[in-house]
Rosetta silent file (secondary structure, phi, psi, omega in degrees, C-alpha in Angstrom):
SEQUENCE: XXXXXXXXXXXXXXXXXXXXXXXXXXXXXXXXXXXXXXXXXXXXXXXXXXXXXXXXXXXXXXXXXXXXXXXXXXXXXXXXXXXXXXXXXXXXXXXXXXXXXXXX
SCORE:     score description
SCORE:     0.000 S_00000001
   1 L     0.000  131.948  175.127  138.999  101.080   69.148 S_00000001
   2 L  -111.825  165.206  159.397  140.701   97.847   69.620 S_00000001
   3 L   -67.596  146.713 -147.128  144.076   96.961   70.279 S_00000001
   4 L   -76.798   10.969  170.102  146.565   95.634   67.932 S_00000001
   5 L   -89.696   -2.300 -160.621  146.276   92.329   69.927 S_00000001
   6 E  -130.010  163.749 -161.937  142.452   92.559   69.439 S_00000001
   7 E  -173.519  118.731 -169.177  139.998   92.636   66.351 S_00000001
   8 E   -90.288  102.304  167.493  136.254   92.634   65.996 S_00000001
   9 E  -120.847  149.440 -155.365  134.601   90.585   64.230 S_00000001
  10 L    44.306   -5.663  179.398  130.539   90.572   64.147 S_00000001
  11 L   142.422  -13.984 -167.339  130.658   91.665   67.051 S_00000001
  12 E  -122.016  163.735  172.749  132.838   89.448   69.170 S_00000001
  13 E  -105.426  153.532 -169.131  136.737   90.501   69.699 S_00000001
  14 E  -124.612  151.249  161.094  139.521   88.001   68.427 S_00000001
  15 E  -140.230  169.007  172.902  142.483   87.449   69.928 S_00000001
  16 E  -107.715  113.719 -175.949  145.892   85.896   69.745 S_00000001
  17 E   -70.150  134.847 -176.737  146.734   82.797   71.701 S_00000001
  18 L   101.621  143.386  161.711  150.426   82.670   71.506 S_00000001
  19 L   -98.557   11.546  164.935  153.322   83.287   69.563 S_00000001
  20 L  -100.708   -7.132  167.202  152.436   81.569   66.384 S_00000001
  21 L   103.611    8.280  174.522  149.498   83.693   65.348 S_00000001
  22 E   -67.002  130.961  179.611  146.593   81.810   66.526 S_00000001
  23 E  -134.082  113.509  172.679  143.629   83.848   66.508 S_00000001
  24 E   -96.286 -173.036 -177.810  140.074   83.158   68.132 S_00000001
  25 E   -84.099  137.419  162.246  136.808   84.687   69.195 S_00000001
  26 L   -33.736  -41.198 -157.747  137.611   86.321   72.304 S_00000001
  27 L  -119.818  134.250  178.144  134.190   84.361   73.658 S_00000001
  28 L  -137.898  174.957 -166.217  134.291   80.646   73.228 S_00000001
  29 E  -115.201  101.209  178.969  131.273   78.146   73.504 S_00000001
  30 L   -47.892  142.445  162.783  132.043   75.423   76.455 S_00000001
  31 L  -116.093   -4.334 -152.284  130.285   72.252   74.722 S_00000001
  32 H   -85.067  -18.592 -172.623  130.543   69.592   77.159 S_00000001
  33 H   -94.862   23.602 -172.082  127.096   69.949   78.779 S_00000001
  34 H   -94.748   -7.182  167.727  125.121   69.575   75.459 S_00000001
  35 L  -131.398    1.759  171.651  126.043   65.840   75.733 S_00000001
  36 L  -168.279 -165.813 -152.469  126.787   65.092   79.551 S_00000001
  37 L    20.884 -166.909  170.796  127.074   66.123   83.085 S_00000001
  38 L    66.478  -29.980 -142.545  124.314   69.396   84.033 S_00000001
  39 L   114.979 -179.601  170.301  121.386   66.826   83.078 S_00000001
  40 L   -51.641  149.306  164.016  120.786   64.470   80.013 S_00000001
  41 L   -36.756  147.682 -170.452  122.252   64.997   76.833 S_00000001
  42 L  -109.615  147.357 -178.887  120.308   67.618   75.180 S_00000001
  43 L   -45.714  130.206 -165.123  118.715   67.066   71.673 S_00000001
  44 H   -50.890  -56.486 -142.978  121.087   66.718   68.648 S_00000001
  45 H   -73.106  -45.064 -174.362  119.330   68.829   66.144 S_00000001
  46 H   -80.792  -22.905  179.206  119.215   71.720   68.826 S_00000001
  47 H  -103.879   -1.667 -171.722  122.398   71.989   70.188 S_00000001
  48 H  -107.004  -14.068  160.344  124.148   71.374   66.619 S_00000001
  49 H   -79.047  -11.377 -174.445  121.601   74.858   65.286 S_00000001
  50 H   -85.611   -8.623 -152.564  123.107   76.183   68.546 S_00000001
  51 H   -96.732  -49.830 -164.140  126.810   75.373   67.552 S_00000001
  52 H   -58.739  -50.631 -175.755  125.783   77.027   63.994 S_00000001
  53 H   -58.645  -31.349 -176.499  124.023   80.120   65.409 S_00000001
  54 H   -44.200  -65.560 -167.642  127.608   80.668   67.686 S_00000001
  55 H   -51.585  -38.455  160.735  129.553   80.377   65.049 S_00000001
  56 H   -58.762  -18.942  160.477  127.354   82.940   62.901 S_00000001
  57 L   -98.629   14.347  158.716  127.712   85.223   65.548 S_00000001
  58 L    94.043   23.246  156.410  131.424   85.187   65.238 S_00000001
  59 L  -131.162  137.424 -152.731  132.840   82.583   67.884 S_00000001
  60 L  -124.796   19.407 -166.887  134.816   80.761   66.577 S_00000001
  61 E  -131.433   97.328 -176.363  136.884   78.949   69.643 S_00000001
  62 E  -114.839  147.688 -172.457  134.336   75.435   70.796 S_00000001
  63 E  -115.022  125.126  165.778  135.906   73.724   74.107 S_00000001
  64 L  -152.621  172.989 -169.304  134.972   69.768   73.688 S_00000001
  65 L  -152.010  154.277  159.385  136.847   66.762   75.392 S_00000001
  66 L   -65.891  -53.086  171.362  136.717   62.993   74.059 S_00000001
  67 L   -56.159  -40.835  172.277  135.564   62.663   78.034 S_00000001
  68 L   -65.383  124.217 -174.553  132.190   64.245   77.553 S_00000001
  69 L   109.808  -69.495    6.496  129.841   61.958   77.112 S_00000001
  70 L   -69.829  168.590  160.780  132.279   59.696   76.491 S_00000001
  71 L    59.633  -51.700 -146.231  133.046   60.589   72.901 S_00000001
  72 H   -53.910  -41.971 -165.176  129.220   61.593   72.001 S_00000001
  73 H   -70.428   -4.892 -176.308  130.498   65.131   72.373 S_00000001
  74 H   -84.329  -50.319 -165.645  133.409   65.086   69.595 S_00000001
  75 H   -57.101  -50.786  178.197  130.862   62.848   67.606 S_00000001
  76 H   -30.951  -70.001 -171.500  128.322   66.142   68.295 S_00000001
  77 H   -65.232  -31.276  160.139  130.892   68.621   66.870 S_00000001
  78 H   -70.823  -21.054  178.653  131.679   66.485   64.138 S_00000001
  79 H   -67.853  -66.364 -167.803  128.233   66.144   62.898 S_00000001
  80 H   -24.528  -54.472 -172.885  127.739   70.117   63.605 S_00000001
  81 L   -57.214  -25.509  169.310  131.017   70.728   61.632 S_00000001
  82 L   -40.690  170.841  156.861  130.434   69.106   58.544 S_00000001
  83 L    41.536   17.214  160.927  129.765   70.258   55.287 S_00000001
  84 L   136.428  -24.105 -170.290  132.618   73.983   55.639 S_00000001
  85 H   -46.635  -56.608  171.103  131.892   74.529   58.949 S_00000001
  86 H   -42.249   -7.665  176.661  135.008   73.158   60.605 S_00000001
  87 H  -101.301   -2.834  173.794  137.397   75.854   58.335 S_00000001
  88 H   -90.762   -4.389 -166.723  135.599   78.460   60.440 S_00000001
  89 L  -119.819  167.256  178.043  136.497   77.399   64.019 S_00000001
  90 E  -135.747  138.879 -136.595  139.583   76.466   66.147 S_00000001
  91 E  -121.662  110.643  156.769  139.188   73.368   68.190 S_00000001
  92 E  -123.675  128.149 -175.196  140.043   73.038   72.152 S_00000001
  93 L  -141.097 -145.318  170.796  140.285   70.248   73.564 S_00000001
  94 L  -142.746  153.428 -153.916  141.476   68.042   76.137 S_00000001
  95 L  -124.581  145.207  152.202  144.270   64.942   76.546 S_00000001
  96 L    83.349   -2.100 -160.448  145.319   62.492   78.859 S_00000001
  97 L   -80.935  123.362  172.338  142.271   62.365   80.943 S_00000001
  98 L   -98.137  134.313 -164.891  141.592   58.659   82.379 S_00000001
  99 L   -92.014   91.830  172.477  137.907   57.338   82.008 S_00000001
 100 L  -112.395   41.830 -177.998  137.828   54.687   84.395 S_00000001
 101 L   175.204  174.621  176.467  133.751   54.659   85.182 S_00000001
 102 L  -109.342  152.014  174.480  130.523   55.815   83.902 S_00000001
 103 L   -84.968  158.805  167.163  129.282   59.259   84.834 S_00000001
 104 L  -137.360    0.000    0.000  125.732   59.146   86.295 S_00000001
């Protein structure tokens, strides 16, 4: 039984961020090390079936920054995202952060 703040879907529980009625997967998929820090970027084709397979398992809340990578990961999630994907998910991200170097 869930609570009326909570809701199952596939498998994962949703919830609501908020007073405006936003509602995600409970479980959200961190993205930043599929294109930096942790090691090298990891292969496009594989981390954008991994973005698909999330989402098919019902999370629906991806964490990306403009700072990962830089940019490649937002480019990542935009590739992934394409073609309907992007009306299933809600988008976190991050602001203000100053890039003054390269990571190595």
């Amino acid at each position: 039984h869930t609570s009326h703040r909570e809701r199952m879907t596939e498998g994962v529980s949703r919830i609501k961020l908020g007073s405006q009625g936003l509602e995600v997967s409970a479980q959200g998929l961190g993205c930043m090390s599929m294109s930096a820090f942790y090691g090298p970027p990891k292969p496009e084709d594989d981390m954008i079936a991994l973005i698909h397979h999330a989402i098919n398992s019902g999370i629906t809340f991806l964490d990306t920054s403009d700072w990962y990578g830089p940019w490649t990961n937002e480019i990542l999630l935009g590739k992934a995202l394409k073609g309907g994907w992007r009306d299933k998910v809600q988008l976190a991200t991050k602001f203000g952060v100053n890039w003054e170097g390269k990571v190595e």
